[in-house]
One Martini backbone bead per residue (centre of mass of N, CA, C, O) as a GRO file, in nm:
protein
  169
    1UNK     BB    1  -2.468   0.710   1.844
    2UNK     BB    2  -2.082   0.740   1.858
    3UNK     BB    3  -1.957   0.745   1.555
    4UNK     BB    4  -1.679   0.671   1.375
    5UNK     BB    5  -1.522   0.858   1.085
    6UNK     BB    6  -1.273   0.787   0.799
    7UNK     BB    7  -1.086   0.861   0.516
    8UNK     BB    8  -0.752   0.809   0.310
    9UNK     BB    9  -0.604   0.845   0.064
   10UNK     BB   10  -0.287   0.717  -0.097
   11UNK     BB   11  -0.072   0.767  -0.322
   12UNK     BB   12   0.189   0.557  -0.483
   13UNK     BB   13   0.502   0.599  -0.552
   14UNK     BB   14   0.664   0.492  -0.877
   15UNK     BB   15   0.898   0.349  -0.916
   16UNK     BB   16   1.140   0.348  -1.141
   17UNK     BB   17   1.118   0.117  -1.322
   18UNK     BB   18   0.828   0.066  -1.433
   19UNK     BB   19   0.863   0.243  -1.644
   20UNK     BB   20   1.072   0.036  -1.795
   21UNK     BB   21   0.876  -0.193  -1.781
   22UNK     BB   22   0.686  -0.038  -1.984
   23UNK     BB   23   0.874  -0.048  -2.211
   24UNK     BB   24   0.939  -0.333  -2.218
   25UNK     BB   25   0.691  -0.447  -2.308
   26UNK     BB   26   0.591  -0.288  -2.538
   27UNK     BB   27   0.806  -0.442  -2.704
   28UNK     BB   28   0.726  -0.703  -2.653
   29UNK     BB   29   0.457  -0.665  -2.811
   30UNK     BB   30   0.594  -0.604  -3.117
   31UNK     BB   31   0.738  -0.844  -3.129
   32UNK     BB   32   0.555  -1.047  -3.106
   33UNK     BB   33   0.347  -0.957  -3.323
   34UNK     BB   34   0.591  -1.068  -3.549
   35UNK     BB   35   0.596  -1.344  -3.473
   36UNK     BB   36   0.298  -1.406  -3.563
   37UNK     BB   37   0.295  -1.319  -3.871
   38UNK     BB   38   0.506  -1.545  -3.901
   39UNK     BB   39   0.500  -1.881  -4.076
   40UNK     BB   40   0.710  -1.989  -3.867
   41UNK     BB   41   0.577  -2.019  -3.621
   42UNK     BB   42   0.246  -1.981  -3.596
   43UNK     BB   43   0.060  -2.060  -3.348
   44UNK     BB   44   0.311  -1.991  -3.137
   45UNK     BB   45   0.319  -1.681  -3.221
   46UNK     BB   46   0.008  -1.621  -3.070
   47UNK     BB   47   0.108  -1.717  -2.779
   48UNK     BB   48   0.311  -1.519  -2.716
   49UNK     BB   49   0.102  -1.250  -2.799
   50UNK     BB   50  -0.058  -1.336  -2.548
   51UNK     BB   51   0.134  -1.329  -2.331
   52UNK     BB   52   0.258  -1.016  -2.390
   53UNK     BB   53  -0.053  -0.912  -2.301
   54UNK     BB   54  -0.082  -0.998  -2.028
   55UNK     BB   55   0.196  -0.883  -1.894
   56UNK     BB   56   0.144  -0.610  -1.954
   57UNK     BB   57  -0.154  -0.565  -1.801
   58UNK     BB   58  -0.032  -0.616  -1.550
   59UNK     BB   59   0.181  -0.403  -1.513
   60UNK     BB   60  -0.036  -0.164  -1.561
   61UNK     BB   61  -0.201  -0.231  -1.279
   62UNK     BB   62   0.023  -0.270  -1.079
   63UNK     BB   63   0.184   0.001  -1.085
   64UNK     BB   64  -0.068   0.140  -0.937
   65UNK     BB   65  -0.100   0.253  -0.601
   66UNK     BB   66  -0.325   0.240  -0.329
   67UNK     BB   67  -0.417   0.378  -0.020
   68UNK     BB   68  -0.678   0.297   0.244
   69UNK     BB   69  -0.778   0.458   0.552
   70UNK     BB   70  -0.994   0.351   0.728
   71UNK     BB   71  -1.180   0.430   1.048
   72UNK     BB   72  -1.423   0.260   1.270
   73UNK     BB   73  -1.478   0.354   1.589
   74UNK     BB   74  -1.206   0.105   1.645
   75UNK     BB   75  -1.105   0.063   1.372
   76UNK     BB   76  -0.865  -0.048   1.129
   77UNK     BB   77  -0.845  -0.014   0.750
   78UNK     BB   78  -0.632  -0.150   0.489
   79UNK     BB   79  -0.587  -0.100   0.174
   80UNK     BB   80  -0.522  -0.220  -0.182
   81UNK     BB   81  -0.558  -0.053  -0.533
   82UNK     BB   82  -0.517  -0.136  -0.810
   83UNK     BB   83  -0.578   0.055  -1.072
   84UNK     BB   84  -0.857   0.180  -0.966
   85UNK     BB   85  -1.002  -0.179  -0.935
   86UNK     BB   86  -0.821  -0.352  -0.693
   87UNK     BB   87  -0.893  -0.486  -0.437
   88UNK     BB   88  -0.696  -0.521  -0.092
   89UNK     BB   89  -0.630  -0.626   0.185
   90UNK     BB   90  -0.354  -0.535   0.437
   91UNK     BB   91  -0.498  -0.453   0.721
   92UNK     BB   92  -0.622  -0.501   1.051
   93UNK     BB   93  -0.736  -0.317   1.337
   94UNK     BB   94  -0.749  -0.225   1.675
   95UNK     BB   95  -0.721  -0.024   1.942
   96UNK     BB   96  -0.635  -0.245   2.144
   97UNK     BB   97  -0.368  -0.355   1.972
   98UNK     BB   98  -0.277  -0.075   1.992
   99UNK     BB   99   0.045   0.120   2.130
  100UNK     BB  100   0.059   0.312   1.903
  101UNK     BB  101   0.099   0.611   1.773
  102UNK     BB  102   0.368   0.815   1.563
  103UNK     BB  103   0.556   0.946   1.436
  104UNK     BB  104   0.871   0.931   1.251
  105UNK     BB  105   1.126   0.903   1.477
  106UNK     BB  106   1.035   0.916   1.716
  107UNK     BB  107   1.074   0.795   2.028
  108UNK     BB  108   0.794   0.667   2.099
  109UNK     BB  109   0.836   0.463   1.865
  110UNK     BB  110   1.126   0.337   1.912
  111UNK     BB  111   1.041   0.252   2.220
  112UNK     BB  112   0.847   0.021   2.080
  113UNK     BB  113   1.067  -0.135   1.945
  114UNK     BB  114   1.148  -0.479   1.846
  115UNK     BB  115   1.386  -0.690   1.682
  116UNK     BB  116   1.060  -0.846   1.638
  117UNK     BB  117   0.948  -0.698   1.362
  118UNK     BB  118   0.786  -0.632   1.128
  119UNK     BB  119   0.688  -0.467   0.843
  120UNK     BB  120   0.478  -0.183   0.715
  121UNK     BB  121   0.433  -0.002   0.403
  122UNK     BB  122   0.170   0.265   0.358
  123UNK     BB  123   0.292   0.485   0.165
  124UNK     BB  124   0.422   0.712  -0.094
  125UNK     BB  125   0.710   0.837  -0.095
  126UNK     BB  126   0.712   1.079  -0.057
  127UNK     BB  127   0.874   1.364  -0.048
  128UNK     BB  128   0.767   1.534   0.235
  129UNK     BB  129   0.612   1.332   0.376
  130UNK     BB  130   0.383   1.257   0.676
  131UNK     BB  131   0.468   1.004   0.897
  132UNK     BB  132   0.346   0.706   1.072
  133UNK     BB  133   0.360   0.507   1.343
  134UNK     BB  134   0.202   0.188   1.425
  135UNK     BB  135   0.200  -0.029   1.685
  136UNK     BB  136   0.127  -0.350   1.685
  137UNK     BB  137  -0.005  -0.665   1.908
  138UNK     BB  138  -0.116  -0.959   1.806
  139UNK     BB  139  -0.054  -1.135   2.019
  140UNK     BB  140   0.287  -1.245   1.927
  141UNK     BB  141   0.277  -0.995   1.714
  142UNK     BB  142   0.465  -0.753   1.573
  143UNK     BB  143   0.356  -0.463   1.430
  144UNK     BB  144   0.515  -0.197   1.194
  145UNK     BB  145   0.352   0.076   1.085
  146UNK     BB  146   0.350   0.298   0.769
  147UNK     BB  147   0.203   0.588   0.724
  148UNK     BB  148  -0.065   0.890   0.598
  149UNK     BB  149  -0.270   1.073   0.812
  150UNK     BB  150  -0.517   1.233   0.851
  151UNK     BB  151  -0.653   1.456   1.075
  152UNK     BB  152  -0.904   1.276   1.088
  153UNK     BB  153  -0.787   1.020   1.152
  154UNK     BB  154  -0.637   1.127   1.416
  155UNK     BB  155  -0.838   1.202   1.558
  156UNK     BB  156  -1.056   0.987   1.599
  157UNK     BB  157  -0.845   0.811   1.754
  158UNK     BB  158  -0.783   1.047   1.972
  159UNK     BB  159  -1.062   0.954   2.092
  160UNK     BB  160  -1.025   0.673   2.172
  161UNK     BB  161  -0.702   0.707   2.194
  162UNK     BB  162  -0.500   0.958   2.354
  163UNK     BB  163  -0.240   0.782   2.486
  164UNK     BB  164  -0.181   0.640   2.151
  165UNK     BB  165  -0.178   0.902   2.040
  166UNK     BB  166   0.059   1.120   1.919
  167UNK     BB  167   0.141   1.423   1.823
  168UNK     BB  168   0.265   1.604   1.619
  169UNK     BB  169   0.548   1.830   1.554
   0.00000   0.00000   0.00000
């Protein structure tokens, strides 16, 4: 048997207003603990306060997001990671769905896009990360990732399928 694997996590860079909710959330869970122990909300002013502990809680779980990117044998799958807690599959495709994988920006890649492309974005986001654009076409929609794939998951791909892997620049 002759398997393929490779996996690559990328963590992904936490957008600026994030610190900026997380530092108002914050604030909102002291207003609301003050208005809880105050006798003239009573009840209400302690539901206040479950729920701004609530919205604290998704918020500081959801703003670190991390992407794993699978390939096995024939097939890619990417995952959402929250917090480093909560996976959630994000695109999964097989090889031969997939009409390229190419740098970002290259001709190769720009050549296959066409005006009803779907558009999904797994990369980190940082300053001078080296992204891949992968093409898939399944049945009648076209969607193109962007993604930030290692050496091995590009071997990996480029030994299943040579002519639709491009080597980067």
């Amino acid at each position: 048997m002759n398997e393929m694997y490779a996996e690559c996590l990328v963590k992904r860079k936490s957008p600026a207003y994030t610190m900026l909710l997380k530092i108002v959330m914050g604030i909102v869970c002291v207003i609301a603990f003050f208005l809880s122990i105050t006798p003239l909300l009573g009840v209400f002013g302690v539901v206040i306060l479950f729920a701004a502990i609530a919205g604290t809680y998704f918020v500081f779980r959801n703003s670190e997001v991390e992407f794993e990117y699978l390939y096995v044998t024939n097939s890619l799958s990417i995952d959402r990671i929250y917090g480093k807690s909560k996976r959630k599959k994000a695109w999964e495709g097989s090889m031969e769905e997939v009409q390229i994988v190419a740098p970002t920006g290259s001709t190769e890649a720009r050549d296959h896009e066409t005006g009803n492309i779907k558009v999904l974005d797994f990369s980190s986001h940082m300053p001078g990360a080296k992204t891949y654009t992968l093409i898939s076409q399944s049945g009648g929609e076209r969607t193109k990732i962007i993604f930030e794939p290692d050496e091995k998951l590009l071997r990996c791909m480029r030994m299943t399928a040579p002519r639709k892997v491009i080597q980067g620049i």
